[in-house]
C-alpha positions as semicolon CSV with decimal commas, in nm:
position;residue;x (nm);y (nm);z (nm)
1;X;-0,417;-4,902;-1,027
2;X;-0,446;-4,699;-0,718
3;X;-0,208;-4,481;-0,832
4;X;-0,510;-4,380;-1,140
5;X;-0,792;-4,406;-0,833
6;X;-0,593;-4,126;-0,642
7;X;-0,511;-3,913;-0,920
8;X;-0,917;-3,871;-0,995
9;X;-1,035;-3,816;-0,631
10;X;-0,971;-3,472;-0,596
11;X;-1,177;-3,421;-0,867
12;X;-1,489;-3,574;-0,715
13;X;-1,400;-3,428;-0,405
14;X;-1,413;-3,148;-0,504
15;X;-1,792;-3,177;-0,620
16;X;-1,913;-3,303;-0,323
17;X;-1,742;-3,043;-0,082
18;X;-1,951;-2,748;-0,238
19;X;-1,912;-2,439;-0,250
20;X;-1,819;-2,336;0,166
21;X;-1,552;-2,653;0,190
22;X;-1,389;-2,561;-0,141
23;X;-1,275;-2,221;-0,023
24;X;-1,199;-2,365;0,317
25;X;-0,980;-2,610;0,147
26;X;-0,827;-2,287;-0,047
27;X;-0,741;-2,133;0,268
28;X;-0,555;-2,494;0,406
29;X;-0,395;-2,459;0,097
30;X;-0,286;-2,157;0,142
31;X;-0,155;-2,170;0,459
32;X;-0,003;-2,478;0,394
33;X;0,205;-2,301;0,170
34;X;0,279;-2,022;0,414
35;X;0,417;-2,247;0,618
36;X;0,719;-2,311;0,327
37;X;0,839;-1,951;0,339
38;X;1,191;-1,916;0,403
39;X;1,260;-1,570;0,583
40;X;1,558;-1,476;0,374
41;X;1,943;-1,350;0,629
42;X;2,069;-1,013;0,630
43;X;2,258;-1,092;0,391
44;X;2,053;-1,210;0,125
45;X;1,818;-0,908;0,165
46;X;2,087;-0,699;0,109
47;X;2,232;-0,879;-0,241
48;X;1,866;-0,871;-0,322
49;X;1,787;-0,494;-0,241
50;X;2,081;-0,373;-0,407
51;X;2,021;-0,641;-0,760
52;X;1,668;-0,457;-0,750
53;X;1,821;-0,094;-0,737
54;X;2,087;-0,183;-0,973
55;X;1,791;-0,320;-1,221
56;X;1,580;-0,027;-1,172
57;X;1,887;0,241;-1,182
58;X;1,963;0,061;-1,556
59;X;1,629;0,069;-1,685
60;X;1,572;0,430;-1,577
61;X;1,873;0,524;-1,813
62;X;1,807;0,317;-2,052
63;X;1,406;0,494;-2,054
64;X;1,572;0,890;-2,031
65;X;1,831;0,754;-2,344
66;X;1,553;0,599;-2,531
67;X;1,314;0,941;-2,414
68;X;1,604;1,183;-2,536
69;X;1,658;0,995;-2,920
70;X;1,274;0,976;-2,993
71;X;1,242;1,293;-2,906
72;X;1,502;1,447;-3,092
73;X;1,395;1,250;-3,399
74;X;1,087;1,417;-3,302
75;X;1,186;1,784;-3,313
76;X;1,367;1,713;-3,603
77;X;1,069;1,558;-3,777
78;X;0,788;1,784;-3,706
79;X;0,940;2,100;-3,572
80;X;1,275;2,122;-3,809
81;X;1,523;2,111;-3,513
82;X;1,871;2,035;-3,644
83;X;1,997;1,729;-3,419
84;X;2,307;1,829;-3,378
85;X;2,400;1,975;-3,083
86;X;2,248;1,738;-2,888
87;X;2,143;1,953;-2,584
């Protein structure tokens, strides 16, 4: 049963902190979890630098190859353009 009695008291806490002691109990909160951050090693900033570039390096070509086809189909659409050669 306490178990139930805990689970609701938050809830009525929360009512009868108002509106100053619920954002001070936002900012405990939040440094509370502040306090969990794990500064990653050399190491792991590294892998994760070069995962990011390697993401972002993909997706660019994948954007300019995606860019080029529409707007050949484009050209060839409105303007006429034969689409082949490519360039």
């Amino acid at each position: 049963m306490e178990s139930t009695a805990k689970a609701g008291q938050p809830h009525r806490d929360a009512k009868k902190r108002g509106f100053f002691g619920t954002i001070l109990q936002f900012f405990r909160e939040v440094v509370s979890e502040l306090k969990k951050v794990v500064t990653p090693t050399r190491k792991e900033l590294i892998n994760f630098v070069l995962v990011v570039l390697a993401f972002v390096i993909v997706m660019m070509l994948l954007v300019t190859a995606l860019d080029f086809v529409f707007g050949k189909l484009a050209a060839t659409v409105f303007a006429g353009e034969s689409l082949w050669p490519l360039w």
